[in-house]
N, C-alpha and C positions, 0 to 999 in steps of 0.2 A: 345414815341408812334409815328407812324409814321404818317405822312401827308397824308387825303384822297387824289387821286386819281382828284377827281372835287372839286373844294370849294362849301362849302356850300350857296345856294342863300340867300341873303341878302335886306332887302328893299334899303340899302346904294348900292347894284353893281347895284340894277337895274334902281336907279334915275342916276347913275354914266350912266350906256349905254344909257339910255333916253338922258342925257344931252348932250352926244358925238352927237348924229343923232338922233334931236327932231323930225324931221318931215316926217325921216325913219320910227323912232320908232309908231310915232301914224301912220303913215300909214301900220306898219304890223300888230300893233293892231287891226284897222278895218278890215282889210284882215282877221285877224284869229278871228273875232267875224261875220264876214259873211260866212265865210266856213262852220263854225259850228253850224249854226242856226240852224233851223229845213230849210227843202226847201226838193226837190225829197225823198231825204235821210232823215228820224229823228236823232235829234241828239245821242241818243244811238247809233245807228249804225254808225255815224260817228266817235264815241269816240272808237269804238271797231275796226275802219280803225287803226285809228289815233295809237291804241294801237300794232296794228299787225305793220303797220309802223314803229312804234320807235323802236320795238325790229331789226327788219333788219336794220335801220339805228344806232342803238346801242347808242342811247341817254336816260341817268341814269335818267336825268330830266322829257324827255316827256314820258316816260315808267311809272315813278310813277307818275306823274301828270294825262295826260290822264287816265291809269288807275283809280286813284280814282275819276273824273268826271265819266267817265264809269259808274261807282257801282251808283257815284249820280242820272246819266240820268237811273237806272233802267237796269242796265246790272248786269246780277250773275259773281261769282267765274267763273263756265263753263263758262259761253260765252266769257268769257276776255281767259278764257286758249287755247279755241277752237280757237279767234282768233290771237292767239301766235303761235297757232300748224302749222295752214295757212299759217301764215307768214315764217315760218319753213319749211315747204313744195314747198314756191315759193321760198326761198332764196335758198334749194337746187337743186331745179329743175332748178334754172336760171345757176349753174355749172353743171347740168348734161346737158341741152342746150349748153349753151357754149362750151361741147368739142368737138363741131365738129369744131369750129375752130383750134385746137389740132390737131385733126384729119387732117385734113386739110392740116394744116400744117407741121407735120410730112409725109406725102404723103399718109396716110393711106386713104385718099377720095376714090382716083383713085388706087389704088396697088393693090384693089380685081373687079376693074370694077363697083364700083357703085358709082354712085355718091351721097356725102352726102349734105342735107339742111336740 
């Protein structure tokens, strides 16, 4: 059988990365339990950021993790899918943006007279 892809988390890798950078680690901790509080933002809606985020950043971990907080904080199947679909929508819109640097640089800006931004 073949070898996933990610290893499995472990309470053993995570005292293991705690002990490498103790005072990293509990400062990202506090970091990521202030982010997520409630504050402007409730935390449902944070968990459903955090969800459309991980899918663009393509992390297997905080995809299902956020996800299932999500469901806890009171988020449905839709709202987590809806924002996957967002997240899908900026990550293609951010290449369909981008090709005017393409453009650009191909000479295609200036070769019809317009200038592209």
């Amino acid at each position: 059988m073949a070898q996933p892809f990610y290893p499995q988390p472990t309470p053993e890798l995570s005292e293991r990365r705690k002990a490498l950078a103790p005072d990293i680690h509990s400062a990202f901790e506090a970091f990521s339990r202030a982010v997520f509080a409630d504050g402007a933002l409730p935390q449902k809606t944070k968990q459903l950021i955090a969800v459309a985020v991980a899918h663009v950043t393509q992390c297997p971990y905080c995809i299902e993790g956020h996800t299932r907080i999500a469901h806890r904080k009171g988020a449905s199947s839709e709202e987590v899918m809806e924002a996957i679909w967002v997240a899908a929508e900026m990550r293609a819109g951010g290449a369909y943006a981008h090709s005017t640097l393409a453009l650009q640089a191909s000479g295609e800006a200036t070769a019809h007279g317009h200038s592209v931004t």
